[in-house]
C-alpha positions as CSV (number, residue, x, y, z in Angstrom):
1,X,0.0,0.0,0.0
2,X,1.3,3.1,-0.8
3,X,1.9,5.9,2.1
4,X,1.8,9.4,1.7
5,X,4.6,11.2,3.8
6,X,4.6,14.4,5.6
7,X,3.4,17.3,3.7
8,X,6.8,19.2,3.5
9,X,7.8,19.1,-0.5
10,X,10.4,16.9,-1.9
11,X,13.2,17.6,-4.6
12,X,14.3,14.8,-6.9
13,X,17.7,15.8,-5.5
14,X,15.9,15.1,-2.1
15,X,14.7,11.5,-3.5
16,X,17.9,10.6,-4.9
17,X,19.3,11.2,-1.9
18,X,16.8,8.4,0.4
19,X,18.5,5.2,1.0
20,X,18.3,1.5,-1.2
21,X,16.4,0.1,1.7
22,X,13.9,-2.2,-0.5
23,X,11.3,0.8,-0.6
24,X,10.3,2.0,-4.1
25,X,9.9,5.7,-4.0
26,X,8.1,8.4,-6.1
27,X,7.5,11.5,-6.2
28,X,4.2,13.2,-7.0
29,X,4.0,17.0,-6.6
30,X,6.8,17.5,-4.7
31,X,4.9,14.4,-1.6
32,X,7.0,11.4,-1.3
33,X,4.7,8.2,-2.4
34,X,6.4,4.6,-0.9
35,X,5.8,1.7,-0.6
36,X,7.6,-1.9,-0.2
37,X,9.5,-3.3,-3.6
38,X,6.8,-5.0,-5.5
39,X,8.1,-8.7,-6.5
40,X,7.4,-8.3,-10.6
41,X,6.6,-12.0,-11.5
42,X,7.0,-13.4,-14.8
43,X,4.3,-12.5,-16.5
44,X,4.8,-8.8,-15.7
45,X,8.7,-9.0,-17.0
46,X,7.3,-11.0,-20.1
47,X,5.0,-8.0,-20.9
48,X,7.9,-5.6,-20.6
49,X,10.0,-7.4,-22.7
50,X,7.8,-8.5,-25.3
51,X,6.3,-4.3,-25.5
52,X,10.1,-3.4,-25.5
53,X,11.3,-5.6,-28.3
54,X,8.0,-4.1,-30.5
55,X,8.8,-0.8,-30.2
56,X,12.2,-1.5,-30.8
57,X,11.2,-3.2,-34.1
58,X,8.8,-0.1,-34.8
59,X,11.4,2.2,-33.9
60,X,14.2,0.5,-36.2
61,X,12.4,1.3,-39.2
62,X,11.4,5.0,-38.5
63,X,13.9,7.0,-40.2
64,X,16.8,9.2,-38.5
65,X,16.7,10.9,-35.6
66,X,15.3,8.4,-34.0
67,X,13.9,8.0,-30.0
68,X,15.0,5.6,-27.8
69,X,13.1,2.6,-25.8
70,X,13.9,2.6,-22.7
71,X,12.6,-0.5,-19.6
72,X,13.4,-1.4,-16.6
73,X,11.7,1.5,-14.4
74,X,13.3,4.1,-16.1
75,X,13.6,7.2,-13.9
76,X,12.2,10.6,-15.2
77,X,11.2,13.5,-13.5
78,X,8.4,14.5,-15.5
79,X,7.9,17.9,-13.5
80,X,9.9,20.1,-11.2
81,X,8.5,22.8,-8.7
82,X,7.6,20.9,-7.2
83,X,8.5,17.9,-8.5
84,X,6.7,14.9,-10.4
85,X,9.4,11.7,-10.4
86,X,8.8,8.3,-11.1
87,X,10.2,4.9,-12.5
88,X,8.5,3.9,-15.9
89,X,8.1,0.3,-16.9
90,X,8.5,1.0,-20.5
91,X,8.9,4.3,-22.0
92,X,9.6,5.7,-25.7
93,X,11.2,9.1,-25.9
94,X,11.8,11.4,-28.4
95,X,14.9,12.0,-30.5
96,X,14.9,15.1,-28.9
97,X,14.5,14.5,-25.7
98,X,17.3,11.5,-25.6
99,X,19.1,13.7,-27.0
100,X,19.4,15.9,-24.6
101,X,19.7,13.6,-21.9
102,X,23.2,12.4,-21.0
103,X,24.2,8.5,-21.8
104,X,25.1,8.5,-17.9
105,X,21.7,9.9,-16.8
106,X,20.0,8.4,-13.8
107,X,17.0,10.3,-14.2
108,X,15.1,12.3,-17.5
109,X,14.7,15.6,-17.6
110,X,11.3,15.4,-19.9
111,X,8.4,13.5,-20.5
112,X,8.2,10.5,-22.8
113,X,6.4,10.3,-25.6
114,X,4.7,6.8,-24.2
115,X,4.7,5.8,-20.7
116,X,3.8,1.9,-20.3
117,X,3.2,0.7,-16.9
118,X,2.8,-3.2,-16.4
119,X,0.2,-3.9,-12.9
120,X,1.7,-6.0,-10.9
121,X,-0.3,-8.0,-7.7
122,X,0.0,-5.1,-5.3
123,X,-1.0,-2.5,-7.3
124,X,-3.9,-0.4,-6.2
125,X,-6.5,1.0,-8.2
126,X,-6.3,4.6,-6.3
127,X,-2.8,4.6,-7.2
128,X,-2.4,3.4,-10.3
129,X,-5.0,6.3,-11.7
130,X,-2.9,8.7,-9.4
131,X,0.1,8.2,-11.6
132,X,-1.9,8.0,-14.8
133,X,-2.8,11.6,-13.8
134,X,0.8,12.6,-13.0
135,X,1.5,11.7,-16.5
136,X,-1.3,13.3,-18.1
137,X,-0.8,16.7,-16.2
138,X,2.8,16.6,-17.1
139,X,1.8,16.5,-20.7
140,X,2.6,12.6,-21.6
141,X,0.5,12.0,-24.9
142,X,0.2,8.2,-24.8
143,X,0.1,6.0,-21.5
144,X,-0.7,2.4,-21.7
145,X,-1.6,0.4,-18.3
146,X,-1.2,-3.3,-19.1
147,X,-2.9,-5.7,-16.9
148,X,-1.4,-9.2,-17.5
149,X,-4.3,-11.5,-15.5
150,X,-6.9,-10.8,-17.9
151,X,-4.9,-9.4,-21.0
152,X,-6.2,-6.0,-21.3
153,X,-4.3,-2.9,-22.4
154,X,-6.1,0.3,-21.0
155,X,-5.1,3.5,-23.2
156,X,-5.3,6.9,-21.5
157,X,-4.7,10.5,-23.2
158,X,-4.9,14.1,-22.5
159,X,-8.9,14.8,-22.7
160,X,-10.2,11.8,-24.5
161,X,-12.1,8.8,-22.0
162,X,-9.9,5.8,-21.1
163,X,-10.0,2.9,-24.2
164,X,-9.6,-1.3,-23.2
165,X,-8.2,-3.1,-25.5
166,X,-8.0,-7.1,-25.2
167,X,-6.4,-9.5,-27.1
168,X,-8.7,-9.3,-30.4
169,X,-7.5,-5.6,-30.6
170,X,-4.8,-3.5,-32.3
171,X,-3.2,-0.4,-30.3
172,X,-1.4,2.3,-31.9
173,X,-0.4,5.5,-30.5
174,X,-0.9,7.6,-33.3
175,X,0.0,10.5,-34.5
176,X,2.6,10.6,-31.7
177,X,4.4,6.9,-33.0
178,X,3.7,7.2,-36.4
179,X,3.2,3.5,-38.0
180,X,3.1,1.3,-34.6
181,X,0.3,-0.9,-34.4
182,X,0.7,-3.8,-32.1
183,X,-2.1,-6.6,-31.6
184,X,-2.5,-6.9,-27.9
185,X,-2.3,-10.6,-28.1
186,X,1.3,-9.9,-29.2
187,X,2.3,-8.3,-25.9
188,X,0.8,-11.5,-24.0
189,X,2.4,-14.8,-26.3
């Protein structure tokens, strides 16, 4: 369960600086958000990997500058004063954006193009719509929540209603990744 802490603001500098004491830690507005390391089983790593590896093949045959794929809870801090910084499952950034990010980079300065976040057992609901709204009002065009029991992918986007897909559907993320269309049931074999 996730615990909000005191109401004094937080800088990523401030977050950086917690300990690696098996607590995963974000910040939203500036208010530390916690909570114990979720264990990600396999079918949450297999959905990472398998989303990775399709925008990677998307991205390979966009033309030059290209964005990066990035996985693993990649750190960005979408916001500052006060600021927004989380870890991101899967994310696709802009040429732009990667690069002007360093290589060495432990967190983004900007916001992806696509945030993908994979539910793992522990998740909340309040939560997970508490950082789909984080991304949204930092002005992330495309996130995808993929829930891996029942093989939906639930697309969110700056005013437009939440869309499910399931595994007889087809997600884009147009016009923001020109060309990508993925069958769910891809993300899930």
């Amino acid at each position: 369960m996730t615990t909000m802490q005191s109401e004094r603001l937080m800088t990523t500098q401030d977050l950086l600086a917690l300990p690696e004491d098996g607590m995963e830690r974000e910040l939203s507005r500036g208010k530390l958000r916690e909570r114990e390391m979720t264990r990600r089983g396999r079918r949450h790593t297999k959905a990472g990997t398998k989303i990775g590896k399709l925008l990677d093949t998307w991205l390979d045959q966009q033309p030059k500058p290209r964005g990066e794929v990035l996985t693993g809870e990649a750190g960005f801090q979408l916001q500052s004063e006060p600021d927004t910084t989380v870890g991101i499952d899967v994310a696709y950034i802009s040429a732009e954006l990667a690069q002007s990010s360093p290589e060495d980079a432990f967190i983004i300065e900007g916001v992806p193009t696509l945030a993908v976040e994979i539910l793992s057992p522990s998740d909340q609901q309040q939560d997970v719509l508490d950082k789909v709204r984080d991304y949204l009002d930092a002005g992330v065009p495309v996130v995808w929540i993929v829930e891996t029991v029942f093989k939906t992918v639930t697309v969110y986007g700056p005013g437009s209603e939440p869309r499910m897909f399931t595994v007889k559907d087809e997600l884009t993320a147009e016009p923001h990744l020109p060309g990508l269309r993925i069958r769910v049931a891809q993300v899930f074999e």
